[in-house]
N, C-alpha and C positions, 0 to 999 in steps of 0.2 A: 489454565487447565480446566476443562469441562467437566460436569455434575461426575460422568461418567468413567473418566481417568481418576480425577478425585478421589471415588470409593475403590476404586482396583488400586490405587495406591495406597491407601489405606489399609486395605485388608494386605496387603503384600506386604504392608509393613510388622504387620500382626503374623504373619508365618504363611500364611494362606494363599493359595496357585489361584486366583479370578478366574475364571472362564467365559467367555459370553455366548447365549445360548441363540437361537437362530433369530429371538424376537430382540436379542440387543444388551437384554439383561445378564446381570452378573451374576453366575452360577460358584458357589464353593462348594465344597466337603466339610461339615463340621457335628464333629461326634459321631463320624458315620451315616449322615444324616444330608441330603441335598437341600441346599439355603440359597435360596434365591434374592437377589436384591432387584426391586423392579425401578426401574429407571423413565420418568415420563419427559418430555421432548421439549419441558417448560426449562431452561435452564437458572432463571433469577428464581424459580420455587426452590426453596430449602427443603424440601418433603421427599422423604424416602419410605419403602414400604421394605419390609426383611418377612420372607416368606419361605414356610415350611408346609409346603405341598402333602397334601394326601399322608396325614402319619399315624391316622387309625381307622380302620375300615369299620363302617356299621354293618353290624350284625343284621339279617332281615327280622324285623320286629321289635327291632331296639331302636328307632329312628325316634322316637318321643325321648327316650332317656336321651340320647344323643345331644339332642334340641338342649335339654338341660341342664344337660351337664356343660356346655357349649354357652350358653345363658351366664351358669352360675362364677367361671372361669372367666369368662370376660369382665362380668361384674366384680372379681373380686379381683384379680389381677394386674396390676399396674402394668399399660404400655401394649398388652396384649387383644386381641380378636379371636375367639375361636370359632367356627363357625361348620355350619352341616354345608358341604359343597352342594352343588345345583341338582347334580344326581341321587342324593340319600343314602349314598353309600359308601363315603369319606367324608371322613374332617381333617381342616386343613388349618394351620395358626398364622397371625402377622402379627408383627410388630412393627408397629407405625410410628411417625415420629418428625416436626420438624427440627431441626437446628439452627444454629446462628453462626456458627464457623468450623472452621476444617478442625480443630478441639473438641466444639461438641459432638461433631460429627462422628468421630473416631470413639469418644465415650460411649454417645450412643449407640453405634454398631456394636461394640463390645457388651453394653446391656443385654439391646437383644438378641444375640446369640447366648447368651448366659437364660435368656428367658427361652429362646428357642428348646434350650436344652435340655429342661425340664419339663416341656409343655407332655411330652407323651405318659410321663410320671407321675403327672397332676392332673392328666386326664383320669389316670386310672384310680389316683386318690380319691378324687370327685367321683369317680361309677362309683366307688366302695360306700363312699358316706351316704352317695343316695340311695342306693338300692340298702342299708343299714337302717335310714330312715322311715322307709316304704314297709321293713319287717314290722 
């Protein structure tokens, strides 16, 4: 079985329908919430990327706070990236991660989806403390 079967069975084992989207990757639904698994062409790499696309828009003139809050979340959160997309007008999360076998592999997808699931909730925890800091 290849990298790419591997995690669609995997999450199919966890209740969840795979989908692949036009670039190859494996698309689910989770917490209402599109999660993408990016999939690279290396198949002996253990490396998987768990992406949560565009899941808060910047405000115009809020791009510095963004940056920060995006800084301070990645810094402080295990397993996580958050990051201001190329444009400045979304941020988007990853949870990255190699494994050692189809065990860890299944733990760790289950992590980061548990970490997915919160990232929009601790984004907005992070605005509050900072802009609380800034008073």
């Amino acid at each position: 079985m290849n990298k790419k079967e591997n995690v669609a069975s995997i999450l199919q084992s966890m209740g969840y329908k795979p989908q692949y989207d036009d670039d190859g990757d494996i698309h689910i639904l989770y917490q209402m919430k599109h999660v993408f698994f990016l999939l690279d062409n290396e198949e002996g790499d253990n490396y998987l990327s768990v992406i949560l696309p565009q899941f808060i828009d910047i405000k115009e003139g809020e791009e510095s706070l963004a940056l920060a809050i995006c800084n301070k979340m990645t810094r402080e959160l295990k397993l996580v990236k958050i990051y201001v997309n190329k444009t400045f007008k979304s941020v988007s999360g990853t949870c990255e991660f190699f494994y050692a076998n189809d065990e860890a592999l299944g733990y760790s997808i289950k992590k980061s989806l548990r970490m997915i699931g919160l990232m929009r909730s601790q984004y907005y925890k992070y605005q509050k403390d900072l802009k609380d800091e800034t008073l």
